[in-house]
N, C-alpha and C positions, 0 to 999 in steps of 0.2 A: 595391577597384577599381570603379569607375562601369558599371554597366550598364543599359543599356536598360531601363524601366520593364516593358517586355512580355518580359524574359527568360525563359526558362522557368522554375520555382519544382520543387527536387530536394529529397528527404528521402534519409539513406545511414540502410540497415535491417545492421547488421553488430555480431556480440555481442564481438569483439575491440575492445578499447579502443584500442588504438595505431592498429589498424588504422582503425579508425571516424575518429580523430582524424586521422591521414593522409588520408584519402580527403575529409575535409572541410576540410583547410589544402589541398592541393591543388588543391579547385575552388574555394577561396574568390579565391585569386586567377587565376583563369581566367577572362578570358570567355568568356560562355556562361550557362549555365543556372544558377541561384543556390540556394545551400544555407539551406534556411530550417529546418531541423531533421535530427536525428539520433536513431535509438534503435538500445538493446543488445541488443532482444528481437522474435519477432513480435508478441508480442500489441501491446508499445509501438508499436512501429512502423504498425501497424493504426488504434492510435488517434490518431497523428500526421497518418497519411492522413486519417482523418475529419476531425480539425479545421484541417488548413491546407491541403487539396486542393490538393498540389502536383500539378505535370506528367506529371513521372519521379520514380522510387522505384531506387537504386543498394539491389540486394540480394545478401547472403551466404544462400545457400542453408543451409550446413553451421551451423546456432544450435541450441541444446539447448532441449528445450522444442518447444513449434510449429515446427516446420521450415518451411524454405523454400517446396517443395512445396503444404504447408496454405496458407502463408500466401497465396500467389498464389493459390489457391482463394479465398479468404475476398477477397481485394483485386477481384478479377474481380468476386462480387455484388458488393462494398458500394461498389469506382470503377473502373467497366470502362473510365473514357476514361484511366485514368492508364499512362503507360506503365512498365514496368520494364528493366531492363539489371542481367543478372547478372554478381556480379564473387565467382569462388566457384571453387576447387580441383578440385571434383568435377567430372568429363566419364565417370563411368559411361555405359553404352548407355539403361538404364533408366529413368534419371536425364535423361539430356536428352532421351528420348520424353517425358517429363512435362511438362518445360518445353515443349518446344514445343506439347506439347498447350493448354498457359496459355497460351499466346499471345507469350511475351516479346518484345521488340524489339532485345533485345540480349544480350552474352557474351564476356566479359572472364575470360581465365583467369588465377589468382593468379598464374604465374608470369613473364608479361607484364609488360610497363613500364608504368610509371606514366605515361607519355606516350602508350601506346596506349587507357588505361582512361581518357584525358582528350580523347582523338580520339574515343572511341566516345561518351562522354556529349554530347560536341558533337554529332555527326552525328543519335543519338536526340534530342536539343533541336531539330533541325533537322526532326524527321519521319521521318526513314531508320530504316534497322536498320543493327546493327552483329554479324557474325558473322565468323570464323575460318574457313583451310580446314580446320585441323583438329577446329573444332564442326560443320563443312559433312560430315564423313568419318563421324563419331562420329552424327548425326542419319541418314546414307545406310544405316548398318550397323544401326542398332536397327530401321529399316524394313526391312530384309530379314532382322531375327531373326522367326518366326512367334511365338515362344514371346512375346515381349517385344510384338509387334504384336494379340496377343491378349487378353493380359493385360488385360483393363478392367475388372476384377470390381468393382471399388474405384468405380466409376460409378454404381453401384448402391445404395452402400450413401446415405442422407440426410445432410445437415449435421449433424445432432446423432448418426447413429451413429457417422461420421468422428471426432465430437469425443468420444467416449464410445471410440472405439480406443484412440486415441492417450493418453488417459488410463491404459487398461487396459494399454496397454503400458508406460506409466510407471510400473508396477507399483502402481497406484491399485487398490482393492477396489473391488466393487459399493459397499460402505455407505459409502464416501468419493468414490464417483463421483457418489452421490445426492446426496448432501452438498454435493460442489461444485457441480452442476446447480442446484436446487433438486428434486428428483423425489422419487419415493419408491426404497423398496430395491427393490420389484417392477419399478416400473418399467424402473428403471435394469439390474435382469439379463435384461430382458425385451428391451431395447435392445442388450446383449449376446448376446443368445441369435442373435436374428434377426440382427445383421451377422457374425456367427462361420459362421450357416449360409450367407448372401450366398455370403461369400467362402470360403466352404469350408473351414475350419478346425476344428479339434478345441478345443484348448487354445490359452492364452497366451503359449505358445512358437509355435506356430503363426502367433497371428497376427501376434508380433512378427518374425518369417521376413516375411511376407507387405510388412508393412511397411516392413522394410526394405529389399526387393526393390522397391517404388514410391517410393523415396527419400522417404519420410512419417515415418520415424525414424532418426536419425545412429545405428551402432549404435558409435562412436568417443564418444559421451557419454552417461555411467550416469544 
């Protein structure tokens, strides 16, 4: 279908293949905003952003590996003009304080129609936002949770400890966190030491609780 040279340019970030592949037959024939790639993962996804600096980013929060969560992190430094629209099962309280903390522009729940998750990517092409009464109820309630309004310890901790978590929670060791870094072993428990105290934790059951509770790891994928 013929669209306007100035369409907006979308990447879909979702580790489901069917689903990846629906959500990109779908807008391919829609106008509107145009599908210029697709990945199965965040870190791909990340690097699709870099090299074809689309518009909007269509993302599945819930992916094994970098979660959603990170990945919006990481997408904020390296393309803060690009917008996102989540299209993702999760409406935990916790979970969509975070989002909204990233900024998203949109929110699409899985069990919506495919005709709504194609009105919302229009309207986000357009400049708008697109949200739900029931993401409008689910955002009203996490702000009047204190516990969940409080929570920001995770603000604290830098980009490389964030990324040295989420490894430790993958049940990665210090000597294969180095490894994958490039650091040393010191280093890298040294990087450990201090974001365990950050965030106030003991052990690796701890900080896997922690993360889980800032939707930084699915605990639905080993």
């Amino acid at each position: 279908m013929a669209r306007p040279s100035a369409a907006p340019r979308l990447v879909v970030v979702e580790d489901q293949a069917a689903i990846r592949e629906m959500i990109v037959e779908l807008l391919g024939r829609t106008p509107g905003p145009m599908v210029v790639g697709a990945a199965a993962s965040g870190p791909e996804g990340l690097e699709l952003v870099a090299r074809l600096e689309p518009d909007i980013v269509v993302l599945d929060i819930q992916m094994p590996g970098m979660g959603g969560i990170e990945f919006l992190r990481r997408l904020r430094r390296t393309s803060p003009r690009t917008k996102v629209l989540v299209f993702s099962a999760r409406q935990e309280a916790h979970v969509i304080r975070n989002l909204v903390q990233e900024g998203i522009q949109g929110y699409v729940n899985k069990s919506q129609t495919l005709t709504e998750l194609r009105q919302a990517v229009a309207k986000v092409g357009q400049g708008g936002n697109w949200f739900d009464d029931a993401f409008g109820q689910t955002v009203r309630d996490a702000l009047a949770n204190p516990r969940i309004q409080s929570d920001r310890l995770i603000e604290q901790l830098t980009p490389r400890e964030r990324e040295i978590a989420l490894l430790i929670a993958g049940s990665h060791s210090s000597k294969e966190v180095a490894h994958r870094l490039g650091l040393s072993i010191k280093t890298a428990e040294n990087h450990r030491s201090n974001l365990m105290r950050k965030l106030g934790v003991h052990d690796v059951a701890g900080l896997v609780r922690y993360l889980i509770r800032q939707g930084l790891v699915d605990p639905t994928n080993e």
